[in-house]
N, C-alpha and C positions, 0 to 999 in steps of 0.2 A: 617250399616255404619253410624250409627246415629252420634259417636263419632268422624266423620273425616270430616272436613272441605276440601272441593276442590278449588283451584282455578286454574285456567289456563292464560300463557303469552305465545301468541300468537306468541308474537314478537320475542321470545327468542326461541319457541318451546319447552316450558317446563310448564306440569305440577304441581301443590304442593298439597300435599295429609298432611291437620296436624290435628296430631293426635289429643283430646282434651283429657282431664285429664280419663276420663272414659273409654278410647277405649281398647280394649281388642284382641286378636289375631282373634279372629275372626271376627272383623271388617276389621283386616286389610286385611287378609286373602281373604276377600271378596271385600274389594277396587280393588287387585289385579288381582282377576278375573274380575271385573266388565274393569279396565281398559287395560287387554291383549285383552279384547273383543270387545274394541272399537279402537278410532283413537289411535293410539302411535306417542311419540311424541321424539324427542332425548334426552332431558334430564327431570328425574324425581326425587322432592323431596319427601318425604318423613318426615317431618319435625315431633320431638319426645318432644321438648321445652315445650311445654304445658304436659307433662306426667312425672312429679319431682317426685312424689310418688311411681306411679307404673309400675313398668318394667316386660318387658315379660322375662321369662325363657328361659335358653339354649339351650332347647328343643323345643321351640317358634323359637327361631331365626332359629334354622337350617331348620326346616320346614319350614317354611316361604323362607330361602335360597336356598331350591330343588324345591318350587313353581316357582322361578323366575327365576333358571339355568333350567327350562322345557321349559317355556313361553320364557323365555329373547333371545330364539335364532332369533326370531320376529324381537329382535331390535338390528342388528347388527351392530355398531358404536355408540351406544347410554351410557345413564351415568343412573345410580340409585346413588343417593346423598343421604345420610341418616345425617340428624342435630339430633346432641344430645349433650345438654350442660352439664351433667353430667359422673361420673365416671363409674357408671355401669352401666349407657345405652349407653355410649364410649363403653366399656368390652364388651355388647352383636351385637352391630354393629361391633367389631372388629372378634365376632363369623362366624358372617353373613359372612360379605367380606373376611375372611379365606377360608370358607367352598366355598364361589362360586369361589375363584380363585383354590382353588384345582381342584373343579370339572368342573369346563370349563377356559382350559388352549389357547383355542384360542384368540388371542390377539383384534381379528376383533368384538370380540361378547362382550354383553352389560360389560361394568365395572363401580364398585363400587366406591366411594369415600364417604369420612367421615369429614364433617364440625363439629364444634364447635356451629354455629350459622347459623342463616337463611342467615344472612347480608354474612358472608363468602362465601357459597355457594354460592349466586347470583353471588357477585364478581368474582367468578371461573369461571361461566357459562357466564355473558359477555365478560370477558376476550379471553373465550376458544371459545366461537363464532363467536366473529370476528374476530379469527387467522382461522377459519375452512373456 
């Protein structure tokens, strides 16, 4: 996980997991496991911004989307945020949160949403935390 910067807000209960220009699926892959294995927390970004060049494959996303509809039953109520300010890593986040709303139709277990930018997301997530 060389390529992924972590930080943590305490205050919000949300992790940020960004990626850096060189991260590759297998980092994240591995961020993934690393953090089902630890504390969870109810909202997590996942932030893509810093990766303008290179984008994971179709085949990438959805795996990566049957790792987290296995583990995400963990965080029932919770948010995976995925920021992507381009068009075809919007296309492969929209893979993603396809495939996980097909295969876990429960309304109570982890859901997906898709910002434009880090600042968005944030915005969502105080918003949506002080109405909870």
């Amino acid at each position: 996980m060389k390529n992924i910067n972590i930080s943590v807000d305490k205050k919000l209960d949300t992790i940020i997991y960004t990626m850096e220009e060189g991260a590759v699926y297998t980092d994240i892959h591995d961020a993934i496991e690393e953090y089902y294995s630890g504390t969870l927390t109810k909202y997590t970004i996942w932030d893509f911004s810093n990766m303008k060049k290179k984008h994971l494959a179709s085949e990438d996303a959805i795996k990566l989307g049957q790792l987290v509809n296995a583990a995400g039953k963990a965080r029932k109520g919770g948010f995976d945020i995925i920021v992507v300010p381009g068009l075809v890593q919007y296309g492969m986040a929209r893979i993603y949160a396809a495939y996980a709303a097909i295969v876990e139709r429960d309304e109570q277990n982890l859901c997906t949403k898709i910002f434009r930018n880090l600042d968005e997301a944030l915005l969502w997530i105080q918003k949506n935390y002080i109405s909870t």
